[in-house]
C-alpha positions in Angstrom: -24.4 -24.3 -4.5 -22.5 -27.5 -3.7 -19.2 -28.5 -2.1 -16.2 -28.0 -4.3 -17.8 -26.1 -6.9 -16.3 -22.6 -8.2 -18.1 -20.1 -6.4 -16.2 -16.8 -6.8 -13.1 -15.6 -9.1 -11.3 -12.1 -7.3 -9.3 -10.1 -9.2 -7.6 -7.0 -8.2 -7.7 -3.0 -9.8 -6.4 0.3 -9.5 -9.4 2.1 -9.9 -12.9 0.3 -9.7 -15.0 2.6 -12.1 -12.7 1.7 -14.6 -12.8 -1.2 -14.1 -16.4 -1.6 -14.0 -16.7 0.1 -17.0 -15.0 -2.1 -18.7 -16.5 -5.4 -17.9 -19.8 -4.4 -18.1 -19.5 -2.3 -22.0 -17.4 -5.2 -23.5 -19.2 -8.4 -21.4 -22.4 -7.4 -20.2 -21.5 -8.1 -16.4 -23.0 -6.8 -14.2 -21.8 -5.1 -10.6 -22.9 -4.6 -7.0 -21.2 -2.4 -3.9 -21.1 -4.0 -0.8 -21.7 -1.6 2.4 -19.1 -1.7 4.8 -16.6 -2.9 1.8 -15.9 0.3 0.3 -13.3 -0.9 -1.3 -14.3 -4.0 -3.2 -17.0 -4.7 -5.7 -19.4 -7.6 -6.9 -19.8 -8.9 -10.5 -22.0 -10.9 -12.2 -21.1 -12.9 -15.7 -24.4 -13.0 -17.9 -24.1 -16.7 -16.9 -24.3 -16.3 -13.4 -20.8 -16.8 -12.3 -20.0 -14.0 -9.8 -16.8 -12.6 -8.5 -15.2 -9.4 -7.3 -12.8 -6.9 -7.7 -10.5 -5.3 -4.9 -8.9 -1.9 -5.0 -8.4 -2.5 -1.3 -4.9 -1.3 0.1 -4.0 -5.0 0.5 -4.9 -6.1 -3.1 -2.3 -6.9 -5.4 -1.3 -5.3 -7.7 -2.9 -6.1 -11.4 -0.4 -8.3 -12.9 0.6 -12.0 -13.4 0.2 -13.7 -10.7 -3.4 -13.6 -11.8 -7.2 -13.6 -10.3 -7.7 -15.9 -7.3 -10.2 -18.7 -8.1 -12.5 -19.5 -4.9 -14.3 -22.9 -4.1 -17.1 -23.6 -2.1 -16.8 -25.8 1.1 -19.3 -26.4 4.1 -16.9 -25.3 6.7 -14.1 -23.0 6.5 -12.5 -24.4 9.3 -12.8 -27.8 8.9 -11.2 -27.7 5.3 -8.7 -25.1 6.8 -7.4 -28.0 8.6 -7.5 -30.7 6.1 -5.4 -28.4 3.6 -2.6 -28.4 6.7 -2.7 -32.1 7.0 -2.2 -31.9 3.3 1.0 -29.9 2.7 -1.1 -26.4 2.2 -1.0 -23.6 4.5 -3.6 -21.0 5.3 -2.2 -17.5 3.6 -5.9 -15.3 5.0 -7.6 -17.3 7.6 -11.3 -17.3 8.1 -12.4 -13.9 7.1 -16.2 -12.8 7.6 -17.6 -11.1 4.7 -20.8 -9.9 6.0 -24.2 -11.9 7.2 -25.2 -11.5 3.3 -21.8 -12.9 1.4 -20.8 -15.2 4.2 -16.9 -16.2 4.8 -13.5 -16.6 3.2 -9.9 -17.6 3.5 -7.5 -17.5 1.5 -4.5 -20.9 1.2 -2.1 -21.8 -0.7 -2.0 -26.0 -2.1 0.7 -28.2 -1.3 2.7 -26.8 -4.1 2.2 -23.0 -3.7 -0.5 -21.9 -6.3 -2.9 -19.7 -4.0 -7.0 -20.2 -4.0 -9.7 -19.4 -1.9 -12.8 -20.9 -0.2 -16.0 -19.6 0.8 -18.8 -20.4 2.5 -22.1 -19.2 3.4 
């Protein structure tokens, strides 16, 4: 993976077997649990493009503000700080995943649309 490639698209649900079942009988993805994130769930497109789906207490609610895209950086922190100096602001700072998936953060650009970044 490189620097400011896609690297994970979230989207939230209200009940992740549903959900699940969904995506994987109409588009073949496939999903993975993560221990110690009970509440949140891995896919895989048949392409290889991965992302998850949170039914976490502090996911949003399924609607239009619509899935959050992530890009891949080097350093969390680093671009953290560059998106300030920019005219974005940090919305989730530096958030470990686990020593498997890495970290996130969540920010929102310079004129409010919300993304993440991740890094492993």
């Amino acid at each position: 993976m490189s620097h400011g490639n896609f690297c994970h698209i979230q989207f939230s649900s209200t009940d992740a077997e549903k959900t699940k079942q969904f995506f994987t009988e109409i588009f073949g993805w496939t999903f993975q649990d993560i221990p110690g994130f009970e509440t949140y769930a891995m896919f895989q497109t048949p392409g290889g493009l991965g992302g998850g789906v949170d039914v976490g207490p502090n996911a949003e609610a399924p609607g239009a503000t619509g899935p959050i895209i992530h890009i891949e950086v080097d350093d969390i922190d680093a671009t953290l700080a560059r998106i300030q100096e920019m005219g974005g602001s940090t919305i989730v700072p530096k958030t470990k995943i686990s020593d498997d998936f890495g970290d996130f953060a969540l920010f929102l650009d310079n004129v409010g649309n919300r993304f993440g970044i991740w890094s492993s």
